[in-house]
N, C-alpha and C positions, 0 to 999 in steps of 0.2 A: 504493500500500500504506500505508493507516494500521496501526501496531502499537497493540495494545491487553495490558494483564496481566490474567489474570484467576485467584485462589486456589481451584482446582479440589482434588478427592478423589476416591479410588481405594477401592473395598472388596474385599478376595479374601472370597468366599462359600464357598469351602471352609474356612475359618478360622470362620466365624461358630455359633458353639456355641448360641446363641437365649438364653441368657441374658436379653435384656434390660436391661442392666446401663446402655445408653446412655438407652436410653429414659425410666429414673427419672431418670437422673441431669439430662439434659436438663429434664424434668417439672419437677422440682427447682428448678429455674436458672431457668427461665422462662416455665411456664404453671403456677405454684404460686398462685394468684389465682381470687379470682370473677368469673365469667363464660369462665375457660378449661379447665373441670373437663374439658369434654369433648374438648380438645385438647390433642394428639400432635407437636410438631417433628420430634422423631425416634419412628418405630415399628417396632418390628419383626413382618414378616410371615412365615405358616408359607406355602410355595409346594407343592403348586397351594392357591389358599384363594381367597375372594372377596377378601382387602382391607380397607382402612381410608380410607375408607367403603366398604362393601360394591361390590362391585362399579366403583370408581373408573375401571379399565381401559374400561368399556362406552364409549366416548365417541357410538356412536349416541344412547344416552341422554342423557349429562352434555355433550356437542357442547364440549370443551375440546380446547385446540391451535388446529393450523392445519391449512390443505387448501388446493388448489390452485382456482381459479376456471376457468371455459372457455380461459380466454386464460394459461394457466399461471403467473397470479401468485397473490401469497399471501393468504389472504384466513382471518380467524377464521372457525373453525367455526361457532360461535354464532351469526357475525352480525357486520353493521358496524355502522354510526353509527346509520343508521335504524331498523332492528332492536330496536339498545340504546333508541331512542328511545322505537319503540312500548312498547318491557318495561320501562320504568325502574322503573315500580313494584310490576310483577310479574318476579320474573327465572325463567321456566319452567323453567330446567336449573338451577334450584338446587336441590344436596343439603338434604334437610333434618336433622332432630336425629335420626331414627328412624334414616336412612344410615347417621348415624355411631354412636351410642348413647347414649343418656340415664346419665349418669355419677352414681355412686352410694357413698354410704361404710358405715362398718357401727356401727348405736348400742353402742359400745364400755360407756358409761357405766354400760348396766341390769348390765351383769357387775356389778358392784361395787354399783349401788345397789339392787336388784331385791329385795323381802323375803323374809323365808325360806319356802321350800316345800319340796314333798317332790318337783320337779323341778328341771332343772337349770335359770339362766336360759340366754338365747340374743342373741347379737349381730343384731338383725334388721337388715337390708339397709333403708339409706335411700336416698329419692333426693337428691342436690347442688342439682337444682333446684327440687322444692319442698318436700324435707322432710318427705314422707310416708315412711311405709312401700313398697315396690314390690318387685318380682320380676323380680330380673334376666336376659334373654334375650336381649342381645346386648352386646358389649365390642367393644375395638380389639386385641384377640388372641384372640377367641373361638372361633377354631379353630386355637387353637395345635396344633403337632407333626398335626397335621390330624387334631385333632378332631371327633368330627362328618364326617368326609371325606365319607362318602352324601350328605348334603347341603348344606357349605358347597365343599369340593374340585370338587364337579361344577357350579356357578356361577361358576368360576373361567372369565372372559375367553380365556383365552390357551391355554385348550383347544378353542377354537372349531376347523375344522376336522377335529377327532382323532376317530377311530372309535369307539364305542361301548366295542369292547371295548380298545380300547387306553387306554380311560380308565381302564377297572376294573382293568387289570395297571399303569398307570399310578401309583395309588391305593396299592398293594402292595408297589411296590418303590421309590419313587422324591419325595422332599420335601427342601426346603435350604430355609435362614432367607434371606429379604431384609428387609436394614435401607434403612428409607426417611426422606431430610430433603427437603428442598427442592432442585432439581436445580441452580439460578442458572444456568437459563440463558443461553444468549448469543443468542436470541431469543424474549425471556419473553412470551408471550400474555396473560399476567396484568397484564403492566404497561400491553400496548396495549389492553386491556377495559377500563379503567378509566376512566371517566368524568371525572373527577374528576382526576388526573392528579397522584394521591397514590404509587402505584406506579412505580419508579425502580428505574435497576441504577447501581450506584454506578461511576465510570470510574476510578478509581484500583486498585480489586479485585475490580470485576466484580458485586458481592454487591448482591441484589435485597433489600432494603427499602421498608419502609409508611412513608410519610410520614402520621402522625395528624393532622398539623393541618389537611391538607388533604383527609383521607377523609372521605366522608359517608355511607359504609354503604349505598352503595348494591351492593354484593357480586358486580357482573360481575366481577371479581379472581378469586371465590371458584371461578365455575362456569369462569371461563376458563381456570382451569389445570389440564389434562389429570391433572397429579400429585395432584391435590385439596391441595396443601400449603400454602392459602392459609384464614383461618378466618376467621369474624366472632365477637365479643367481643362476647354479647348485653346484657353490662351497660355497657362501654363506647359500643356503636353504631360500633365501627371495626372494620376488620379487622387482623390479625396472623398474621405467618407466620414462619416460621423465618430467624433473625439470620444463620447462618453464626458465630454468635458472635463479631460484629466486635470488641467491646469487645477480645476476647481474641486477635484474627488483627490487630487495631493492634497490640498487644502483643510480638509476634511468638513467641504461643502457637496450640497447636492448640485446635479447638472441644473444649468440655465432653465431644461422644460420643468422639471421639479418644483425647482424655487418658484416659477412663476407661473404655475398648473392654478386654475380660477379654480376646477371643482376638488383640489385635493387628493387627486387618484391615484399619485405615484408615490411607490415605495421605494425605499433605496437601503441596503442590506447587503453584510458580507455572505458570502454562500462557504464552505468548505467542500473539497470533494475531490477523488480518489483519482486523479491522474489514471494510475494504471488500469482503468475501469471503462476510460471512454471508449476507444477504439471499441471492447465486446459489446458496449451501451449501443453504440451509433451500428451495430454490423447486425442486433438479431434480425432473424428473418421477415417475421410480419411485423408489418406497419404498425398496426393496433396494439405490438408491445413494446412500443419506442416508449411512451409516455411514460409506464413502470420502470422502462431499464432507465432511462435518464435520473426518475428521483432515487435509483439503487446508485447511481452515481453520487448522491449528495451524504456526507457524514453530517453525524448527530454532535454536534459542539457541545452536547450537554454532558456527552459520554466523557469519563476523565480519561481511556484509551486513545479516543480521538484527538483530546488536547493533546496528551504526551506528544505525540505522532507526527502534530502540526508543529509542535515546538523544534522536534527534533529535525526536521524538514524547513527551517527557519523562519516559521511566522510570528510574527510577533504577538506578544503577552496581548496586548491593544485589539489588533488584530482580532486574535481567537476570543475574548471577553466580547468584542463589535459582532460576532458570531453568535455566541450566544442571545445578544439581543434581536441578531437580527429581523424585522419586521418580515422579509423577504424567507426565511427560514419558516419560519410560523405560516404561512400563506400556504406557501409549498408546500411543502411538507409536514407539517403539524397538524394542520386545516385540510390540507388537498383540496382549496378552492381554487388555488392559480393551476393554469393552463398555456405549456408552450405552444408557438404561434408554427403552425404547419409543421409537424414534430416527423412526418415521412421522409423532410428532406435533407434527415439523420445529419442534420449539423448540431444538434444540441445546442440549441436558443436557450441563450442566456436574461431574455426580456421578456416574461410571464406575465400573463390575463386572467384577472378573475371574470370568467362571462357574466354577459349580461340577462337578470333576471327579468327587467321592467319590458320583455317584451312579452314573456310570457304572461303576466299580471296586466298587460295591456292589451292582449286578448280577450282575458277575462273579462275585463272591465266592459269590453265590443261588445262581449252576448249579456250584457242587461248584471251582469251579479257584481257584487263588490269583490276587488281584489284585494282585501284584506283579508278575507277566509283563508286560511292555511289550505282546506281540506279542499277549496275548490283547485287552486295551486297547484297542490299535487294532483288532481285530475286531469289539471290542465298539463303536464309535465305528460303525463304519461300519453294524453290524446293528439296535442299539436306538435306532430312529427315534423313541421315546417323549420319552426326555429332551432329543434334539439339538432335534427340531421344536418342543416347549415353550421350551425356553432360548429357540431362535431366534425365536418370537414376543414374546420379553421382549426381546433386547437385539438383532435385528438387521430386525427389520421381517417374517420368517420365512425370511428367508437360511439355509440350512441350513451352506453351505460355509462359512461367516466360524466358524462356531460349532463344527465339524467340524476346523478349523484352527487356534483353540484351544486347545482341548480337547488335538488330536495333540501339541503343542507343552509344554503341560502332560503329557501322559504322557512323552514325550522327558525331560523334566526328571526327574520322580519317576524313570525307571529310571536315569539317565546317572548321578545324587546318590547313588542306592540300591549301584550297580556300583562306582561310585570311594569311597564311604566305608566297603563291607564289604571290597575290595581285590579284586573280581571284575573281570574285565577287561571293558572298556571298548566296547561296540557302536556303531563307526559307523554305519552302517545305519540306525541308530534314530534319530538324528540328521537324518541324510539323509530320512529317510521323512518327518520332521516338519519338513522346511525348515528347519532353525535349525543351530547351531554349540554346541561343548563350551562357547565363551567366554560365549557368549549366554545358556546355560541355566544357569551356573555364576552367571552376573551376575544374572539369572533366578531363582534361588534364593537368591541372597545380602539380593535386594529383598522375597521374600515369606515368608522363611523366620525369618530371623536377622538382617535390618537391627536398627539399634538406633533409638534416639528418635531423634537426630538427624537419621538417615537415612531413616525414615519421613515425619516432621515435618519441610520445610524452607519456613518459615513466616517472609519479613522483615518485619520493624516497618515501620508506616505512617510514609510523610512528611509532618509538618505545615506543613513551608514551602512559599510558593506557594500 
């Protein structure tokens, strides 16, 4: 067992209001530059929708991640060594500008300079890359709150399998925001695509960065990662992806979306977990037992075995104690209500989702009954296949049961919270039905509800010695 740390994040999605609020901020902080107009660290997407870049999820297309070879080892999608060889200079599964969208501002100045007439003037939409005049028809939220649903909602990946008409009642009753960064990995495909061997995960905190002095643009990074969260810098000729905002996670601060998240959804937490363990985690055979084999990857910081173990393997005192508290620990693994994001494309994502329940209670609410009944909840969980089997192609490979378990566990919470603070007594049962405990769901709700900074954010300072 080698122990490894790595600064993982937690989002609850029924908190996330689509604001936006990270997205600038991030923009802001660090693609505020020429050559990254048309690049997103963090974005927020409307679900079901195509994405950013369109369709990102297709990996028939874009061949990013991993898959398993005849002989059940791991092997890129894309391609090995030879592969990259023949394409070096064409790379066929690269997105190109049109995927993502030609990013555009608006001539502010004619308001004010434009001479006088008997119309009004008009801010005309320019393009960022050449400066013309252009008309804009696609963005990185262009079907926000599902916009366009007829046509961008029904190119949504992750409705593959769904009936016909289960798309269109789909469509109707049922959308939640997913905020997306860079997953950091704990088996980044982006870093093993890389030619070049400018792509690195950092072993003191796990966080995958671009080494520019050694990138040459040649962009298997870009198509190799399943997330699409990797970019090229057409005026620099490097690529650039999302920091994790180390500057500020040395610091023993949360990233930029963090700190300035409006509904509070993001957790930020050390994780521990067993190096020598990925490789078997990322390589079982079926899909549907990646989600188990990844949290068999994560050690128990409570354990005093585990501490020795981390100690003797050099992490620090700080460190292992910031484990223990971790908020991201408890989600995962203590609760099992976070959920890695597309766990089939055995990179072992590092940035977990607690799903979202308010869509299921807002069905509820469609056929006439109040969604505060626990017991219709759970009827509804087990009748509307719509939102479980969607969820469950986003965070469990299409496992329906992990996502169904959930979901129960989150309803358990809302009514147990809802019974004990109006002074209505207390249903075991409900409890019971959802596997968990009063302590659990009260601990449960103290994590997703009402923690404070601290206890969201437990974030220790980098060691520079050694």
């Amino acid at each position: 067992m080698r122990v490894m740390a790595q600064v993982a994040m937690v989002m609850n999605l029924d908190k996330c209001i689509g604001c936006h609020t990270c997205s600038v901020t991030c923009k802001q902080t660090w693609t505020n530059r020429p050559g990254t107009e048309y690049v997103w660290f963090n974005n927020v997407e409307t679900k079901p929708g195509a994405g950013y870049p369109r369709r990102y999820e297709d990996q028939d297309t874009w061949k990013g991640g991993w898959t398993l070879d005849r002989r059940g080892r791991l092997k890129l999608r894309a391609g090995g060594r030879l592969r990259k060889l023949l394409t070096l200079f064409h790379n066929p599964d690269l997105p190109s500008l049109d995927d993502f969208y030609e990013p555009w501002t608006y001539d502010y100045q004619s308001l004010t300079t434009a001479p006088l007439s008997d119309t009004f003037p008009s801010a005309r939409p320019k393009s960022q890359l050449t400066g013309r005049d252009m008309r804009p028809v696609h963005g990185p939220n262009w079907d926000d709150d599902l916009a366009g649903a007829a046509e961008y909602a029904a190119t949504d990946p992750n409705l593959k399998g769904l009936a016909e008409r289960v798309r269109l009642e789909f469509e109707h009753t049922f959308m939640f925001y997913l905020p997306r960064i860079c997953e950091h990995c704990l088996n980044p495909s982006c870093v093993a695509s890389c030619p070049s061997g400018a792509m690195y995960k950092r072993e003191e905190d796990g966080i995958v960065l671009v080494d520019e002095d050694r990138c040459r643009g040649w962009r298997f990074c870009v198509s190799g990662c399943p997330y699409k969260k990797v970019y090229f810098n057409h005026r620099t000729g490097k690529a650039e992806k999302c920091t994790f905002c180390y500057p500020r996670i040395e610091a023993g601060q949360p990233t930029i979306c963090s700190e300035t998240c409006v509904g509070r959804l993001r957790h930020l937490g050390v994780m521990l977990y067993d190096a020598d363990a990925v490789l078997d985690a990322a390589s079982v055979k079926d899909d549907k037992d990646l989600y188990e084999a990844q949290l068999s990857v994560f050690l128990d910081p409570h354990e005093e075995g585990v501490r020795e173990a981390a100690a003797r393997d050099g992490i620090a005192h700080d460190w292992i104690e910031a484990a223990r508290r971790s908020p991201v620990y408890a989600l995962i693994k203590e609760h099992r209500v976070a959920l890695p994001l597309h766990p089939e494309y055995r990179t072992l994502p590092m940035v977990w989702y607690v799903p979202p329940l308010s869509p299921v209670a807002d069905a509820v609410h469609a056929t006439g009954y109040h969604d505060d009944d626990p017991d219709r909840i759970f009827a509804a969980i087990d009748a509307l296949r719509i939102p479980v089997e969607y969820l469950a192609n986003l965070f469990t490979a299409g496992d329906t049961a992990v996502v169904e378990r959930v979901l129960r566990t989150l309803t358990a919470m809302r009514g147990h919270m809802r019974a004990k603070q109006l002074g209505d007594p207390v249903d075991p049962h409900l409890l019971e039905r959802a596997g968990t405990t009063a302590d659990g769901v009260e601990d449960l709700y103290r994590l997703l509800a009402v923690a404070k900074y601290d206890e969201r954010y437990v974030v220790p300072k980098a060691h520079a010695e050694g």
